[in-house]
C-alpha positions, 0 to 999 in steps of 0.5 A, a space after each residue: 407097040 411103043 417103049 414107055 419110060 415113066 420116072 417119078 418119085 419113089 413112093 408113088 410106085 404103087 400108084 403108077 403100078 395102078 395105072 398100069 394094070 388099070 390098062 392091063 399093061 402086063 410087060 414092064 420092069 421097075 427100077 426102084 431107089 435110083 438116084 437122080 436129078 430133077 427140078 428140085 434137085 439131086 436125090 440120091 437117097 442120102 441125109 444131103 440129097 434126100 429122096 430117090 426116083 425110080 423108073 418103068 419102063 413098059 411095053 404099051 400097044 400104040 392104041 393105049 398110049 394116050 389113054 395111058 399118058 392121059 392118066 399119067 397127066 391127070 395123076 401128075 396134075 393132082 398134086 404139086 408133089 407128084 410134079 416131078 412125074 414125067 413119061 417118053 414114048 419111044 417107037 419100038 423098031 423090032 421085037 423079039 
């Protein structure tokens, strides 16, 4: 099992909430009008720092994640906006 952490634009949610249930990916939180920083700068959500970023972070078993970053990739890769999409695997040592 591996921890996905997926940051992106806010108003992509529901396409990244797409491809986790196209890989019945059933464990994960979203954190929804966060503010941070990226490649174009700050987004806090307000008239100066437009625009938020919201996060996933999901349970993925190891044999999905490369199908799953392969899609993440592939939505990245469609259109300069979604340019700012970016995932972490991380090994999950113990689970309870």
């Amino acid at each position: 099992m591996k921890f996905m952490h997926i940051t992106f634009h806010f108003e992509y949610a529901d396409n990244i909430e797409q491809i986790l249930d196209r890989h019945e990916i059933e464990n994960f939180v979203r954190y929804p009008m966060r503010e941070g920083r990226d490649r174009d700068g700050k987004h806090y959500g307000t008239q100066v720092y437009p625009g938020s970023t919201t996060v996933v972070q999901a349970q993925v078993p190891d044999d999905q994640v490369a199908d799953m970053l392969r899609d993440l990739k592939a939505f990245r890769d469609k259109k300069n906006s979604h340019r700012h999409l970016e995932a972490l695997v991380l090994p999950i040592e113990q689970r309870l």
